[in-house]
C-alpha positions in Angstrom: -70.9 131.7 -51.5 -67.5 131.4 -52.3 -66.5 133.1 -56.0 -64.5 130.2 -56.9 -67.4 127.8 -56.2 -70.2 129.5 -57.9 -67.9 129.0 -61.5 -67.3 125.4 -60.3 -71.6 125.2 -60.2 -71.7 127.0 -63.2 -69.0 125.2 -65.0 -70.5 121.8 -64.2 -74.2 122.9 -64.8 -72.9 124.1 -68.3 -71.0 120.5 -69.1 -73.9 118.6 -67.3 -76.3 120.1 -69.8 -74.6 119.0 -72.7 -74.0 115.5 -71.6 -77.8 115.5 -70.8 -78.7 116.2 -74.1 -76.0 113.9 -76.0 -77.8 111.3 -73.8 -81.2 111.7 -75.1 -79.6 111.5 -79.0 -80.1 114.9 -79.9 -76.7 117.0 -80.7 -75.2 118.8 -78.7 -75.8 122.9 -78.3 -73.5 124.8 -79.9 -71.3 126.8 -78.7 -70.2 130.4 -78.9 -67.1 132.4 -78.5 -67.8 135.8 -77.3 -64.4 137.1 -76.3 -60.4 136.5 -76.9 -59.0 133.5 -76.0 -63.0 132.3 -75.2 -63.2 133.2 -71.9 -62.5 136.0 -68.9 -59.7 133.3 -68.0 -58.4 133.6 -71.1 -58.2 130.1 -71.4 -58.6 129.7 -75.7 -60.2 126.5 -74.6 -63.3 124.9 -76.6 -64.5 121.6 -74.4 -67.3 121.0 -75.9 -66.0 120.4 -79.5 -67.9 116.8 -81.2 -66.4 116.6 -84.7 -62.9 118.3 -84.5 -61.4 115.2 -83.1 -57.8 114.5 -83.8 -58.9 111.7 -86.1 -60.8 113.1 -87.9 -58.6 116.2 -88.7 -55.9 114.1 -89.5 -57.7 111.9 -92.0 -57.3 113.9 -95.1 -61.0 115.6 -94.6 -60.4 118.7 -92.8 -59.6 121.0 -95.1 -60.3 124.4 -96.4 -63.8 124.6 -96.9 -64.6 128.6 -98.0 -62.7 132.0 -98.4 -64.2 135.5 -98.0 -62.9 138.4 -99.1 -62.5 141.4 -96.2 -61.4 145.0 -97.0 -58.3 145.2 -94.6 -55.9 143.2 -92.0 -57.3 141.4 -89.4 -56.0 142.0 -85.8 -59.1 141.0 -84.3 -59.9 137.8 -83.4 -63.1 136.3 -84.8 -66.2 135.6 -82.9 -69.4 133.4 -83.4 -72.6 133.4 -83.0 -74.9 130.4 -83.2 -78.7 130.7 -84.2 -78.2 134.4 -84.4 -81.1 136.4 -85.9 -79.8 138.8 -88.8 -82.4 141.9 -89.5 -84.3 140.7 -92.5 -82.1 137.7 -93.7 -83.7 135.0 -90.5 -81.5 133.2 -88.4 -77.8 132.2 -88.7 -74.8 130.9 -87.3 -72.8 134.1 -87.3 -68.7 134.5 -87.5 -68.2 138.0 -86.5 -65.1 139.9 -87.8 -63.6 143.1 -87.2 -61.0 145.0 -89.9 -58.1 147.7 -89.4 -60.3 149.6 -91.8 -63.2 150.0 -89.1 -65.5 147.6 -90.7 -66.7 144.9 -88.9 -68.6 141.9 -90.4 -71.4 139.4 -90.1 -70.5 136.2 -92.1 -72.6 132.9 -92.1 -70.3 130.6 -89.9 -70.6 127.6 -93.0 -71.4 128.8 -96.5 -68.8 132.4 -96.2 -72.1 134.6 -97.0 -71.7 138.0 -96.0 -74.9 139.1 -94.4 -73.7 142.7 -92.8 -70.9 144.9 -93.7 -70.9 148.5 -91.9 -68.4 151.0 -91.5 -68.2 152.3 -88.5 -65.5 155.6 -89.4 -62.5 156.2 -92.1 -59.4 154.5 -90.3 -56.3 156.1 -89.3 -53.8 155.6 -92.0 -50.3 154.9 -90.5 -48.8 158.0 -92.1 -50.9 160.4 -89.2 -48.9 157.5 -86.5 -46.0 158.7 -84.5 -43.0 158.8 -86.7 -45.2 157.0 -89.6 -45.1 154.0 -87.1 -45.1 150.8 -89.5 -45.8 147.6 -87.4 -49.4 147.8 -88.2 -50.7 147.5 -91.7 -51.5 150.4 -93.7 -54.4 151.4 -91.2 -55.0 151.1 -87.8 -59.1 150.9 -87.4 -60.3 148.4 -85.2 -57.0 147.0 -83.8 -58.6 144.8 -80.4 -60.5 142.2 -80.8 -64.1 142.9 -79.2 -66.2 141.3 -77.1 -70.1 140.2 -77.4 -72.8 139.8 -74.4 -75.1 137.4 -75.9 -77.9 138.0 -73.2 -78.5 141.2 -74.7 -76.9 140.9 -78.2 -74.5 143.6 -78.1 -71.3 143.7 -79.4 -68.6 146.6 -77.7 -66.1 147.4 -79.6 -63.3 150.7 -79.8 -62.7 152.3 -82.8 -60.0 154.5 -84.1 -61.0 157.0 -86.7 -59.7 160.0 -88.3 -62.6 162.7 -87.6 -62.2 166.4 -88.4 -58.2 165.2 -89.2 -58.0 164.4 -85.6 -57.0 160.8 -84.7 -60.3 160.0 -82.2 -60.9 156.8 -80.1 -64.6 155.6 -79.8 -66.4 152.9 -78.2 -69.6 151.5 -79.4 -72.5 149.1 -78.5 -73.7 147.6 -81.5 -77.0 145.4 -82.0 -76.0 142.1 -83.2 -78.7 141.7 -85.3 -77.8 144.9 -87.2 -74.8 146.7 -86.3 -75.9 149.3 -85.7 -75.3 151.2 -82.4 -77.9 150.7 -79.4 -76.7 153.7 -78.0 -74.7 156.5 -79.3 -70.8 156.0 -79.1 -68.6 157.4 -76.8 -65.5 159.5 -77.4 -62.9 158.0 -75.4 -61.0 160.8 -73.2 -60.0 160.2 -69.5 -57.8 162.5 -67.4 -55.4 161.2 -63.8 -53.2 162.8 -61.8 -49.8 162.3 -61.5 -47.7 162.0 -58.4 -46.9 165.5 -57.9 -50.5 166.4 -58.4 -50.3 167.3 -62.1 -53.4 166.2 -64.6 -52.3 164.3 -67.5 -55.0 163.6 -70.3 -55.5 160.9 -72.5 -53.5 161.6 -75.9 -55.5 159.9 -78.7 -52.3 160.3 -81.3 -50.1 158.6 -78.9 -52.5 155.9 -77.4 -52.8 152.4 -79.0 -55.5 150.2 -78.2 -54.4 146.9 -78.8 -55.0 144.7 -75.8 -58.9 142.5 -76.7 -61.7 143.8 -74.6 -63.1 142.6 -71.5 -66.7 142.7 -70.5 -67.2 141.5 -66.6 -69.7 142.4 -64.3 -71.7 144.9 -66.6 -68.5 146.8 -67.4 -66.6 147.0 -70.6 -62.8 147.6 -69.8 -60.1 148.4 -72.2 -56.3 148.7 -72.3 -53.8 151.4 -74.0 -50.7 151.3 -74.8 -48.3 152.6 -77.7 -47.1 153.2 -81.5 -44.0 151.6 -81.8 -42.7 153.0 -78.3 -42.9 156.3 -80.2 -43.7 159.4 -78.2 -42.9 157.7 -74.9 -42.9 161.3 -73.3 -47.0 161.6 -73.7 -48.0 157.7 -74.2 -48.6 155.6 -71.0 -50.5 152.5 -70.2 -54.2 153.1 -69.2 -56.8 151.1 -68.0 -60.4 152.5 -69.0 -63.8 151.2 -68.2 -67.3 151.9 -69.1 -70.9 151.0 -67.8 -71.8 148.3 -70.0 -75.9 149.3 -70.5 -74.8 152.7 -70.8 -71.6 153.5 -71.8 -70.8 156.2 -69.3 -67.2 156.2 -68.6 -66.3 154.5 -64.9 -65.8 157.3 -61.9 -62.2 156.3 -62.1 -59.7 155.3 -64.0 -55.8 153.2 -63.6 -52.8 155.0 -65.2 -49.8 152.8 -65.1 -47.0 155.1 -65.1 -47.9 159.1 -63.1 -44.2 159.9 -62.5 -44.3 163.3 -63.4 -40.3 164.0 -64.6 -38.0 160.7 -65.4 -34.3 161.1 -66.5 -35.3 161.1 -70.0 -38.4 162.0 -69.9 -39.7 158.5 -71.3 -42.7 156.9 -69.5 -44.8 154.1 -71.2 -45.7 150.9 -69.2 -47.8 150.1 -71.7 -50.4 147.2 -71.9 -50.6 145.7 -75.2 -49.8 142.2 -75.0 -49.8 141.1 -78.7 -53.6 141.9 -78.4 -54.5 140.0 -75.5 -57.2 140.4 -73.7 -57.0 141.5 -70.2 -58.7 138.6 -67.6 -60.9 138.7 -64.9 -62.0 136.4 -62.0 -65.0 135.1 -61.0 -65.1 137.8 -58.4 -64.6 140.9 -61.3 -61.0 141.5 -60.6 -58.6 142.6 -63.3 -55.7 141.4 -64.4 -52.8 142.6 -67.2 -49.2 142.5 -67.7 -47.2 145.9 -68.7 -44.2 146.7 -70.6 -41.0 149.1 -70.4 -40.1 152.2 -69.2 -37.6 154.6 -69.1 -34.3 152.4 -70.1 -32.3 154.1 -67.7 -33.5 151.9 -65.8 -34.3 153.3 -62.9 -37.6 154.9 -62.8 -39.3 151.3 -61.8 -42.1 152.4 -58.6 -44.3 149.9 -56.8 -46.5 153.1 -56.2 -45.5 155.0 -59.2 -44.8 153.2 -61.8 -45.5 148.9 -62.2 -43.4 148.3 -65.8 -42.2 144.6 -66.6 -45.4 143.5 -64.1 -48.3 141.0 -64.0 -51.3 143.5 -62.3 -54.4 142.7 -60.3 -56.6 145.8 -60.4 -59.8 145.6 -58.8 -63.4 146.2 -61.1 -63.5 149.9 -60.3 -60.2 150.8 -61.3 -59.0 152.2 -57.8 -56.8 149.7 -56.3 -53.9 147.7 -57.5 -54.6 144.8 -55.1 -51.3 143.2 -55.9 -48.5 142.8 -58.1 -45.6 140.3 -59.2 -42.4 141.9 -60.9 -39.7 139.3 -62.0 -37.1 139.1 -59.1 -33.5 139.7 -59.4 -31.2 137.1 -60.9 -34.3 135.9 -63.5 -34.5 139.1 -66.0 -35.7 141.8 -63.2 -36.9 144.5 -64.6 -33.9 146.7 -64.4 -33.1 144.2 -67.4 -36.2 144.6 -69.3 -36.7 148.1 -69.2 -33.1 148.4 -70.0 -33.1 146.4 -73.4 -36.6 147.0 -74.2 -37.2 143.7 -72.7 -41.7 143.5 -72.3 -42.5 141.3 -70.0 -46.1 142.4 -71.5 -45.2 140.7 -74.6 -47.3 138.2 -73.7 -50.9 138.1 -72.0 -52.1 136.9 -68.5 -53.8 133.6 -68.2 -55.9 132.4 -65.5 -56.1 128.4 -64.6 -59.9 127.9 -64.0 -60.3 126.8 -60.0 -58.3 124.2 -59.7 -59.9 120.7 -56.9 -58.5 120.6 -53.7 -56.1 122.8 -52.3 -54.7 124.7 -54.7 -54.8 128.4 -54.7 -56.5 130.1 -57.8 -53.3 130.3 -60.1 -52.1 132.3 -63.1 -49.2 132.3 -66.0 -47.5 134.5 -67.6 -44.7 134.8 -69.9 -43.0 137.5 -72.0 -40.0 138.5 -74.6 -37.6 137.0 -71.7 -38.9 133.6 -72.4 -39.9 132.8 -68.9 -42.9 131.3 -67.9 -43.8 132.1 -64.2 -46.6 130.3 -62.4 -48.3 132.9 -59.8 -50.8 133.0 -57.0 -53.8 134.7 -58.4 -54.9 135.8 -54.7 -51.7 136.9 -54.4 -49.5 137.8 -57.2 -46.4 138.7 -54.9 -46.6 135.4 -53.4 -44.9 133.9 -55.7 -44.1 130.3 -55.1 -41.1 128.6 -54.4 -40.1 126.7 -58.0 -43.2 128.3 -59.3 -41.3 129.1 -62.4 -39.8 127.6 -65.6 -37.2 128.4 -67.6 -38.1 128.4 -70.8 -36.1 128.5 -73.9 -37.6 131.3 -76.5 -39.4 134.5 -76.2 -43.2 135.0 -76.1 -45.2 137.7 -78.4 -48.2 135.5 -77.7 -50.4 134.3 -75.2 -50.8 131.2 -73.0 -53.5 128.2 -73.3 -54.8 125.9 -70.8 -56.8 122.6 -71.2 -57.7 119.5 -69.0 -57.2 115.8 -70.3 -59.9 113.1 -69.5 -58.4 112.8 -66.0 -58.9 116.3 -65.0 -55.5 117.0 -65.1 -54.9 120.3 -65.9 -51.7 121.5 -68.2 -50.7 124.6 -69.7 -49.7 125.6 -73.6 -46.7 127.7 -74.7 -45.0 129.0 -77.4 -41.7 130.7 -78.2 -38.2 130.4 -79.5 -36.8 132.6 -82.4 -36.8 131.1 -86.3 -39.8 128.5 -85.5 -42.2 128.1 -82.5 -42.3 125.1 -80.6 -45.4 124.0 -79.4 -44.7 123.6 -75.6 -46.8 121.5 -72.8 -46.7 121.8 -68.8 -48.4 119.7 -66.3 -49.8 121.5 -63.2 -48.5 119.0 -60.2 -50.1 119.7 -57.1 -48.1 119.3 -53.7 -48.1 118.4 -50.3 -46.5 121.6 -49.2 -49.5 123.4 -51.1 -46.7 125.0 -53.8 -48.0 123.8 -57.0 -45.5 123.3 -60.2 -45.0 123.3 -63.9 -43.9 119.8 -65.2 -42.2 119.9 -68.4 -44.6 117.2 -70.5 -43.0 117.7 -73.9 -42.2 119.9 -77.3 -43.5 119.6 -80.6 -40.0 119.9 -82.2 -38.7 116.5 -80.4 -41.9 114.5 -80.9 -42.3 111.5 -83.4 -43.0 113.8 -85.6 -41.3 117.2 -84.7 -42.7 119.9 -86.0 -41.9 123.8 -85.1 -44.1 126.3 -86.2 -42.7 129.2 -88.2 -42.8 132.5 -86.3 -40.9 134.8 -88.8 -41.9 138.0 -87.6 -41.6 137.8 -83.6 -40.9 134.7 -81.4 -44.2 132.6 -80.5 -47.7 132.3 -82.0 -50.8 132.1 -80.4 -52.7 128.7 -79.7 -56.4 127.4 -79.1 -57.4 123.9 -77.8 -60.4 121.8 -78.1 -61.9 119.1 -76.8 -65.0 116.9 -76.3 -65.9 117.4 -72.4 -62.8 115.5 -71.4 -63.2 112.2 -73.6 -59.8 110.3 -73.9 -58.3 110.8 -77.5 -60.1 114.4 -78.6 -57.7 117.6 -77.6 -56.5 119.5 -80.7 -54.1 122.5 -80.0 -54.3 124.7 -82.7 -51.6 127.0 -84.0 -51.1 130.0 -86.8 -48.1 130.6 -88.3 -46.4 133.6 -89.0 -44.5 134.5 -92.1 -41.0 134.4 -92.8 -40.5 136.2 -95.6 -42.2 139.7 -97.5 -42.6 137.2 -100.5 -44.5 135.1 -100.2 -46.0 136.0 -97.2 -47.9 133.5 -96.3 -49.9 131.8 -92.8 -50.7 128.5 -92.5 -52.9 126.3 -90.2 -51.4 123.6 -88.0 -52.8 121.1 -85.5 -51.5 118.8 -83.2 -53.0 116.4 -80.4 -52.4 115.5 -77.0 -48.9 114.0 -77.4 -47.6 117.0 -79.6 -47.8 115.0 -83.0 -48.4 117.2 -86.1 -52.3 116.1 -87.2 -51.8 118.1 -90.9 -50.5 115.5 -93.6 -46.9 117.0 -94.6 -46.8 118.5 -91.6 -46.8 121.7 -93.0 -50.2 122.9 -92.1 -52.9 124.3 -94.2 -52.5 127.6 -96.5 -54.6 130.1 -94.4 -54.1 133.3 -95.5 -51.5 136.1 -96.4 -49.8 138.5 -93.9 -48.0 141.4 -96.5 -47.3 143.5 -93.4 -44.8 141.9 -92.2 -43.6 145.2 -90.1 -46.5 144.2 -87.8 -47.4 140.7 -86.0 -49.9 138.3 -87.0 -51.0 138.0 -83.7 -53.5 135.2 -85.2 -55.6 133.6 -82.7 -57.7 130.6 -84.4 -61.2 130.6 -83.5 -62.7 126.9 -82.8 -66.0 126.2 -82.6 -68.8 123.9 -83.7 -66.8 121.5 -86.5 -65.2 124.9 -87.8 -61.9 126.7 -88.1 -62.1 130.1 -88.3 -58.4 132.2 -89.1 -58.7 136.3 -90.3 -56.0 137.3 -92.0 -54.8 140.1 -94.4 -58.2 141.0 -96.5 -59.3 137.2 -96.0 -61.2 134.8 -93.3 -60.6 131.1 -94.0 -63.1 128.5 -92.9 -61.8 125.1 -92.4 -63.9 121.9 -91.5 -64.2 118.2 -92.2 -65.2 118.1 -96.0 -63.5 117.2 -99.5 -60.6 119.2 -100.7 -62.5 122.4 -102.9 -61.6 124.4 -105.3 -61.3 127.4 -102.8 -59.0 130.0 -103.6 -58.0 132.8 -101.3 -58.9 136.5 -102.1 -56.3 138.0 -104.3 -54.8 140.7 -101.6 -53.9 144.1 -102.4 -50.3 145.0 -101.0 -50.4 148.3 -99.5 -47.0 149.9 -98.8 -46.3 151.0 -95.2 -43.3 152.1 -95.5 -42.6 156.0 -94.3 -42.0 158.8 -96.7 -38.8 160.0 -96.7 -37.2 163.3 -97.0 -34.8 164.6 -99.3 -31.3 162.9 -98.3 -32.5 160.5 -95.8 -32.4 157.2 -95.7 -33.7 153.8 -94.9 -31.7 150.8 -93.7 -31.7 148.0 -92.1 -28.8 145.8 -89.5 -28.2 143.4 -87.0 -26.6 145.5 -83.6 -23.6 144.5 -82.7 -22.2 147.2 -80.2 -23.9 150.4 -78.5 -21.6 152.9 -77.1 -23.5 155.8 -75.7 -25.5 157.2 -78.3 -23.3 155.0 -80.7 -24.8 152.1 -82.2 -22.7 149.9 -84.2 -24.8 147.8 -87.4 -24.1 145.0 -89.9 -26.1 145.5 -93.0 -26.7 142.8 -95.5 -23.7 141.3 -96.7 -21.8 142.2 -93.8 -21.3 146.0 -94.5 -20.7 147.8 -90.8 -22.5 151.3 -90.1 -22.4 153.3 -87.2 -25.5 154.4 -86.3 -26.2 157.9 -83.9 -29.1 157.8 -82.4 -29.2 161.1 -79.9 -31.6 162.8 -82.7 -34.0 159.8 -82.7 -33.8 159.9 -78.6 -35.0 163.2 -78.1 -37.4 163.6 -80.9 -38.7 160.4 -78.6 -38.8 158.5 -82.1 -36.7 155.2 -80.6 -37.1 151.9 -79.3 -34.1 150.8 -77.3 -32.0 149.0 -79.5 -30.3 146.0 -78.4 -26.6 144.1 -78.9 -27.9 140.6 -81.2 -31.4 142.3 -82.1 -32.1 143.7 -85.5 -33.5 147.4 -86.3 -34.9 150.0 -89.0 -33.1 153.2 -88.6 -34.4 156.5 -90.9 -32.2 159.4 -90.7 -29.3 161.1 -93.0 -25.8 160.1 -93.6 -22.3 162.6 -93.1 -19.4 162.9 -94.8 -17.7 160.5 -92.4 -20.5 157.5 -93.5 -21.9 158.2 -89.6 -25.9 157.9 -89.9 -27.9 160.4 -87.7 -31.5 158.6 -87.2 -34.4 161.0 -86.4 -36.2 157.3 -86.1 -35.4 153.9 -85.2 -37.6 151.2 -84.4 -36.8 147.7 -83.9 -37.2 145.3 -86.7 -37.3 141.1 -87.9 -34.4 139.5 -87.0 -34.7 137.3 -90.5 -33.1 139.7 -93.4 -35.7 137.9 -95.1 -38.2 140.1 -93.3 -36.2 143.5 -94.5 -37.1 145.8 -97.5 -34.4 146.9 -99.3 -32.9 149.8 -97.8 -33.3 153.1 -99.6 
C-alpha cells in the first residue's frame, strides 16, 4: 500500500477515535507529544486540543498557573506524557524536560511536582568550547531536544559530558518510569571517508549536537553540526543513526562535507537548525537543511559537498536521494556561504499528504528570509512560483495547521527587531504546481502585534486546534529578549485571523533568557488544556485558571563571557566595510575601529563577518589603534544585546 495512504488510514483512525468517544460523553484521550515540533513532519500541530480555544484563552483565565525551578537553560523542548507510571510514586501526567546541565526531569504535567531528577554526566562548561564559544549558556549538556517511543517507554536522548577531561558525546535509552538506562549508553564516534579516500573521524570538541532527535522506523537518528563556526577545519555536518532496541550504531553513516583540501581549509555544512528536528516520511526517509561552507565561495559540490541545501537522505544513511539548493538570482548559495548566509537557519517541514493531486510537499526557510515550497518526492523539482519572498530572516522553524475546511496553510516567522507572525494558504492548481497564498501578518491585523525576537530574527511557533471545529486554532509564539537586563520571555497567542488573544497584547511573563549570546530557540509545548515553555532554570505551566500568586524561580546569572589575556580586549560594532582581511566597525556612540581579522582566520576562530551585521571581536590593539582578533564571532544586532566592551 501506498506510504502516503497508510498515514491517511492512520491519521483518520486516530481523529475517528476521538470523535467516537466525545460522542458517547466521555473526554477525549489525551494526547502526548513525544518529539519536536509533535511529529516526524514536524508539523508543531496539536488537533486534538478541547479547552485551549481562542475564547477561552482570551478571557482573562489562562494564565500562569505553576513555576518550577530547573538547574540550567533549557534548549530542549518539553515533552509529555499522559497516564505515565512513575517507579514508586503511581501514575501521572508527565512533562518531561531536559537541561544544559545533563539533567533531565519528570514533572507532574498540573501541580509542577517534581517526581524524577537524574543526572546523567557533569556538562561541558563553555570555557573547554572552541575559542570559549559563548552562544550557549554557561554549559552545553543536553543541547537537542529528545525524543520518547511510548510503545516501549523509552526516552533517547545524547548527552555531552566532560569525562576523564575529554568532551564525550553519548546516547542513552532511558526507562520512562525511571530514568534510568535500559541499556548501557553509547559513546558516540563514527568515521567516513573523504573524496580522495582519506578517513576523517568524528571530533567530539568540534561537534555540536543541536538539531532535536528523530526516532523512525526503529532507528534513532541524530544531527551535528558546530560551536560558533569555530574550528571549521575539523567540524562538519554528520548524520548518525542507531538501532533503536539496541543502540548499535547504523552500518553507515552521511558526512555532509568529504572535500578533502578547500582554499581555506574551512569545511562545515553543518546541520543545526536552531534545534530543529530533522523529519521523516511515512516511508522513513530523512530530511535536513545545511548551512555554510568555505566563504570563498567556491567549494559548493552536488557530490562533495550540499551547503545552503534542503536534503533527502534515505533511512540507512547511504543515499542522498535528492536535493534542492536556492537557484541563482534568489540568494544561491555562492551568496550564503559567502556572508555566512545559513540557509539551515531554519528547519525542514513536511505538509502531511495533502487530497487530491498534490505531490507530498515541504518548506523551508532560512537567514535569507525566503520561504521555498518544494516537492518532497523530488526536492530538485522545484516548482514553478513555488516560492515566496519573504521579508525577514528565519532562526526558527515552520508550522502547518488545517482550518475546519481542510484547507491546509503554513506558519512563519522572521523580520529583524520583532517577529511577525506570518500565514500562507496552500492553493492547489490545475497545472498540478501548488502555491503559497499570502493570507496575512500579525503586525497589520486589527490588532498588530510583532513579537520581539531580540536576539536573532524569528521565533518558533506551535498550533492547536480541536479536530478542525470552526473558531478553535491558537498559534502560539515565544518571545525572545531584547535586552541583557531584563531578560525576559514572554507567551503570546493569537487565532486564526492573526489577532493577539493575550489582554495588552503583550503576552504572558514566561521565563528569563540571561544568555542572551545564545538563542532562545523556545518551542511552546501544547497539550491537554496546558502550556508548557522551559526557559533559563524555569518551566512555566499555563492553563485556564485564576491569576496566582506564582512567582518564577529567582535565576542565577552565570557569566559566559571568555577569559581574556593580558592586553586583549573585548568589543563590540556594527560592520560597515571589509577590505580583505580589513574589517571596518562602529562601536557605541559612533567610535570607528578597524578590525584585522587574518589571526582569527587562521587560528579558524571566525564567523564571516558581514557589511550591516553586528560582531564580538577578542584580540589586542597596536599603536596605530588597529585591532588584531584571534576571535570573532558574530553578535546581536540590538546594542542592547552587547556587554560592555572590556
Amino acid at each position: 500500500m501506498n506510504s502516503n495512504r497508510i498515514a491517511q488510514i492512520v491519521s483518520a483512525a486516530l481523529f475517528g477515535a476521538a470523535f467516537a468517544t466525545s460522542a458517547f460523553g466521555a473526554p477525549p484521550p489525551k494526547i502526548s507529544v513525544t518529539t519536536h515540533h509533535n511529529d516526524n513532519y514536524r508539523t508543531g500541530w496539536n488537533n486534538a486540543e478541547t479547552v485551549l480555544t481562542p475564547a477561552k484563552v482570551s478571557g482573562g483565565m489562562f494564565n500562569l498557573l505553576e513555576s518550577v525551578a530547573l538547574d540550567d537553560q533549557v534548549d530542549a523542548q518539553p515533552l509529555v506524557m499522559p497516564n505515565q507510571a512513575i517507579s514508586g510514586q503511581g501514575t501521572h501526567d508527565v512533562v518531561y524536560v531536559a537541561t544544559e546541565s545533563d539533567s533531565i526531569y519528570a514533572i507532574d504535567a498540573s501541580s509542577g511536582a517534581v517526581l524524577l531528577d537524574v543526572s546523567l554526566g557533569s556538562p561541558v562548561p563553555y570555557t573547554s568550547l572552541p575559542g570559549s564559544c559563548n552562544n550557549n549558556g554557561p554549559n552545553v549538556g543536553i543541547n537537542s531536544t529528545p525524543v520518547i517511543d511510548p510503545t516501549t517507554g523509552t526516552m533517547y536522548v545524547v548527552t555531552y559530558t566532560m569525562e576523564g577531561g575529554n568532551q564525550t558525546f553519548r546516547i542513552h535509552a532511558l526507562d520512562l518510569s525511571t530514568l534510568t538506562d535500559k541499556v548501557p549508553s553509547v559513546v558516540i564516534s563514527a568515521s567516513a571517508a573523504l573524496n580522495k579516500s582519506q578517513t576523517y573521524n568524528f571530533d567530539p570538541t568540534s561537534s555540536r549536537q543541536r538539531a532535536a532527535l528523530l526516532l523512525s522506523h526503529g532507528t534513532v537518528y541524530a544531527g551535528f553540526a558546530s560551536f560558533c563556526d569555530y574550528n571549521a577545519n575539523t567540524s562538519r555536518g554528520w548524520v548518525l543513526g542507531w538501532q533503536a532496541n539496541t543502540l548499535v550504531p547504523l552500518a553507515a553513516n552521511h558526512l555532509n562535507n568529504t572535500l578533502t583540501a578547500s582554499p581555506d581549509t574551512f569545511f562545515l555544512t553543518s546541520i543545526w537548525m536552531s534545534g530543529s528536528g530533522l523529519a521523516a516520511d511515512p516511508a522513513g526517509d530523512i530530511f535536513f537543511v545545511t548551512g555554510n561552507s568555505d566563504p570563498s565561495a567556491t567549494t559548493y559540490s552536488t557530490s562533495r559537498n550540499l551547503s545552503e541545501s534542503v536534503v533527502k537522505l534515505s533511512s540507512n544513511l547511504k543515499t542522498v536521494e535528492s536535493f534542492f539548493t536556492p537557484p541563482a538570482g534568489y540568494n544561491d548559495w555562492q551568496d550564503l556561504d559567502a556572508e555566512d548566509g545559513d540557509f539551515g537557519s531554519g528547519g525542514v517541514l513536511l505538509l502531511p499528504p495533502q487530497t487530491g493531486s498534490m505531490p507530498n510537499l515541504s518548506a523551508a526557510m532560512g537567514k535569507a528570509g525566503v520561504l521555498y515550497l518544494l516537492d518532497a518526492d523530488n526536492l530538485s523539482q522545484n516548482k514553478d512560483g513555488a516560492y515566496v519572498q519573504y521579508p525577514g530572516a528565519c532562526w526558527c522553524g515552520e508550522s502547518y495547521f488545517q482550518n475546519d475546511k481542510g484547507m491546509p496553510f503554513i506558519i512563519t516567522s522572521g523580520g529583524w527587531g520583532g517577529a511577525s507572525i506570518d500565514l500562507y494558504r496552500l492553493d492547489p492548481h490545475a497545472n498540478g504546481n501548488p502555491s503559497l497564498a499570502f493570507e496575512w501578518s500579525s503586525n497589520n491585523t486589527s490588532s498588530p502585534t510583532t513579537v520581539p525576537d531580540g536576539q536573532d530574527a524569528g521565533v518558533f511557533t506551535s498550533t492547536s486546534s480541536n479536530a478542525g471545529k470552526p473558531g478553535s486554532l491558537v498559534i502560539w509564539a515565544v518571545s525572545r529578549p531584547t535586552d541583557n537586563d531584563p531578560s525576559d520571555v514572554y507567551l503570546y497567542a493569537f487565532d486564526v485571523n492573526g489577532n493577539n488573544l493575550i489582554p495588552g497584547g503583550t503576552g504572558l511573563l514566561a521565563g528569563t533568557w540571561p544568555n542572551t549570546g545564545g538563542n532562545a530557540n523556545i518551542v511552546p509545548t501544547v497539550a491537554n488544556g496546558h502550556v508548557y515553555v522551559a526557559s533559563d532554570q524555569s518551566l512555566a505551566i499555563f492553563g485556564i485558571g485564576a491569576a496566582a500568586p506564582v512567582t518564577l524561580p529567582k535565576v542565577k546569572a552565570v557569566s559566559t563571557r571568555a577569559p581574556l589575556a593580558a592586553g586583549e580586549h573585548e568589543v563590540y560594532g556594527m560592520v560597515k566595510s571589509i577590505s580583505g582581511n580589513l574589517v571596518t566597525v562602529a562601536r557605541r556612540g559612533g567610535i570607528m575601529l578597524t578590525i584585522d581579522d587574518t589571526q582569527a582566520a587562521k587560528n579558524f576562530r571566525m564567523a564571516e563577518p558581514s557589511v550591516g551585521k553586528a560582531l564580538l571581536a577578542r584580540g589586542t590593539i597596536d599603536a596605530s589603534g588597529v585591532m588584531h582578533a584571534n576571535a570573532m564571532q558574530h553578535a546581536r544586532q540590538s546594542s542592547k544585546m552587547w556587554w560592555p566592551d572590556r
